[in-house]
N, C-alpha and C positions, 0 to 999 in steps of 0.2 A: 670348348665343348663342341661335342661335331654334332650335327643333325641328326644323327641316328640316337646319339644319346640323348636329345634333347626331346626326339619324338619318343622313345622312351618311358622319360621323365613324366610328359605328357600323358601319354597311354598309362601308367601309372596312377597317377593323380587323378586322371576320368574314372580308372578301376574303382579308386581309391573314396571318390564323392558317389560312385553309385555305390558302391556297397555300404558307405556312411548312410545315403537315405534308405539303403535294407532295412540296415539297424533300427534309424530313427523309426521309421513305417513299425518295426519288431516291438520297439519300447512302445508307440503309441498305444500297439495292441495289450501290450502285457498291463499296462495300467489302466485301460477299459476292463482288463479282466479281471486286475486287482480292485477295479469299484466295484465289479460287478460282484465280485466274491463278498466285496465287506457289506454290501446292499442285503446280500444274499444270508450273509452273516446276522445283519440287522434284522432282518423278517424271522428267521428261524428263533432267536431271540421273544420275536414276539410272539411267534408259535406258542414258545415256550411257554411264555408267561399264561395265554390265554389257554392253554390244555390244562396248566396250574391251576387257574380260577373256575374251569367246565369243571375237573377233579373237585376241587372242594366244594363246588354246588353240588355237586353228584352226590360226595358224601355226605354232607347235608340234608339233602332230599332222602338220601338212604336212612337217618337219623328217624329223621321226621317219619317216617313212613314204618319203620319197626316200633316209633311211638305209637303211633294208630293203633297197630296188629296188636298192643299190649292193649291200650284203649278198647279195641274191638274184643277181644276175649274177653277184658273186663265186664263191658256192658254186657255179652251175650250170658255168661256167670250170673247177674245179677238180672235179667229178664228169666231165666230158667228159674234162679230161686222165686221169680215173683210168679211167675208158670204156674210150679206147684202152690204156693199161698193160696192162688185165686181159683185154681183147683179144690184145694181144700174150701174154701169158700163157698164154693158152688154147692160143694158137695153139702156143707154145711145148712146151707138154705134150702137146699132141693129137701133136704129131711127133716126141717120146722115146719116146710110149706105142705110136702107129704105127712107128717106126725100131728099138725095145724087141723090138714084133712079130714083125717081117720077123730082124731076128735072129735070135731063138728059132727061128723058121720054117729058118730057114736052118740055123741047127745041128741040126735035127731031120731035116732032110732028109740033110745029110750021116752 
């Protein structure tokens, strides 16, 4: 083998180990970024789950809160009917305690 082949050979094999640690340096990277993806993966995950459980407290609360609005109509329904009762009530005693009046008035005259 002559010296030019063997420098060569040489020059080859130097080529040959830095473009191996290209690669190696390439792979390192690609599997920081393949953790960082599945990291990234795992969090969205949790997203998930946790936009999952906001949702059904949401709906929930939404539940709860058209219960009321039935609740609140109901009550306001039944204070209107007691409205007019104690309406009528009023009305009722204002005209014994006026009719009570004129009575008395009446026997005092006589």
């Amino acid at each position: 083998m002559s010296i030019e082949s063997s420098n060569d050979v040489r020059d080859a094999v130097i080529k040959l180990e830095a473009k191996m640690e290209v690669m190696s340096e390439s792979m390192i990277s690609m599997a920081d970024s393949v953790a960082k993806l599945a990291d990234l993966r795992f969090e969205l995950h949790s997203v998930r789950k946790d936009i999952d459980v906001i949702t059904e407290k949401a709906e929930k609360t939404q539940t709860e809160v058209d219960e009321l609005k039935q609740k609140i109509a109901a009550v306001e329904k039944v204070q209107d009917k007691n409205s007019y009762v104690i309406g009528k009530i009023e009305l009722f005693w204002g005209a014994l305690i006026t009719g009570s009046a004129a009575f008395l008035w009446w026997l005092l005259k006589k």
